[in-house]
C-alpha angles and dihedrals in degrees: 000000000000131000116202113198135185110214083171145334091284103039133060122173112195118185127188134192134184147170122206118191122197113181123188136178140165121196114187110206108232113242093221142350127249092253097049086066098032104245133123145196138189097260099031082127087066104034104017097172117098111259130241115274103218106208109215103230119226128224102290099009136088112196114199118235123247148187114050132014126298113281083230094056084080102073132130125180123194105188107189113187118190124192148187137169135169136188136182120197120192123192130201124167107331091323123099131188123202127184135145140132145249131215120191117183108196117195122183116193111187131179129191119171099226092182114100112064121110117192142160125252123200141178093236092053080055096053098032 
């Protein structure tokens, strides 16, 4: 949105604001539910789908996951942009100056649900 305005014959101020939204989200469907297989954890009220199983890989070998979906499927983004600008011209003769300013505030809000990979740990994979 813009707003043009004549203080006098020779000088003219325009200003301009504006908001721009971009919303995201992907949402992975589970394959099953912890009580479909049989399994349970200690917040499967809260995630009831069964979590990912992360294989360890060996030396030469990469072994694939299985089980649930991926603990990076569960994410959102909201990416607000605000902005503001202003410039004044004057003109004398056939001379004009312009000069003015923008401001542009950026703001990036993410979410990823982290909660629903099991893996091993083990001494050896600390050491190694």
């Amino acid at each position: 949105m813009s707003w043009t305005y004549t203080a006098t014959p020779n000088v003219v101020n325009e200003a301009r604001v504006g908001f721009n939204r971009i919303t995201q989200q992907v949402l992975a469907k589970e394959p099953a539910t912890l009580s479909q297989i049989g399994m349970s954890r200690f917040n499967g009220s809260v995630f009831p789908g069964i979590p990912l199983f992360a294989n360890k890989k060996t030396k030469n070998e990469h072994f694939p996951a299985f089980g649930g979906i991926s603990t990076n499927n569960d994410q959102a983004s909201v990416s607000n942009t605000y902005h503001f600008a202003d410039t004044i011209a004057w003109t004398r003769g056939k001379h004009t100056l312009r000069g003015g300013f923008e401001y542009r505030r950026y703001q990036i809000n993410l979410f990823n649900n982290f909660a629903s990979e099991v893996s091993s740990l083990t001494i050896r994979s600390w050491i190694c």
